[in-house]
N, C-alpha and C positions, 0 to 999 in steps of 0.2 A: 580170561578172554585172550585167544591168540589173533595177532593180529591187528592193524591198525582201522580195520572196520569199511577199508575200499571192496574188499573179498564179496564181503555180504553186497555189495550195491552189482560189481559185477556178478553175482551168480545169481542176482536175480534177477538181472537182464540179460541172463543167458539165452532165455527163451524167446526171445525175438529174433536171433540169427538163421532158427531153422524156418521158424514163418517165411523171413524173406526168400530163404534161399528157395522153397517151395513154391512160394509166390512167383518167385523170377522164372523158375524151373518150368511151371505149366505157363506161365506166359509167355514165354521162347517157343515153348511146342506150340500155341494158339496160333502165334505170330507165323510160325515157319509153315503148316496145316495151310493158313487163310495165303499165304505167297504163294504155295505152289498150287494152290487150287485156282488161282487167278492167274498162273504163269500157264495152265493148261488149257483156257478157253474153253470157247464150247466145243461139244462133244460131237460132232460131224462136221466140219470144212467143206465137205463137196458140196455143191448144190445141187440144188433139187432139179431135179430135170423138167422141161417142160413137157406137158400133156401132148403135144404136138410132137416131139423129140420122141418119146416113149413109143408113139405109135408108129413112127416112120424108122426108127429100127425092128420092132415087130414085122414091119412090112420087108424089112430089108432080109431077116433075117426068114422070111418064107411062112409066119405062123397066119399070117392074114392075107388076102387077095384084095386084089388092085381095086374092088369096087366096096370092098371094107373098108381098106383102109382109106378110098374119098369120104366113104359116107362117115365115118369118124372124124374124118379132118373138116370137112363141109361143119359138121355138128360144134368141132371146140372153136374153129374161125368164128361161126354162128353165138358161140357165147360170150367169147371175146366182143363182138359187134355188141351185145347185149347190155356189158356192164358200163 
């Protein structure tokens, strides 16, 4: 027998070093994934434009005539009054 028999205890708890260091390993990657996904927000900032806004640059911009573009705006004021 060589050896005063500590060898055997460390090399059979050898095999828990690489577990953790794998453990740590993908838990880092988890941790840093779920940070930057919550440091990006949501996925569009602008807002949404109003149904009203949409139509009066339409008008502005020549695709629609003055008595569309009332009769659309008469119609979403008219839905608004509704809800």
């Amino acid at each position: 027998m060589i050896g005063n028999g500590a060898g055997g205890w460390l090399m059979g708890g050898m095999w828990l070093f690489p577990i953790l260091f794998w453990i740590l390993i993908i838990t880092g990657v988890v941790l840093i994934i779920r940070w930057l996904a919550a440091r990006e927000g949501p996925v569009s900032t602008v807002p949404a434009e109003s149904p009203l806004n949409i139509v009066k640059m339409r008008y502005a911009k020549g695709e629609i005539d003055k008595q569309t573009f009332e009769t659309i705006k008469q119609d979403i004021e008219g839905s608004d009054h509704e809800k």
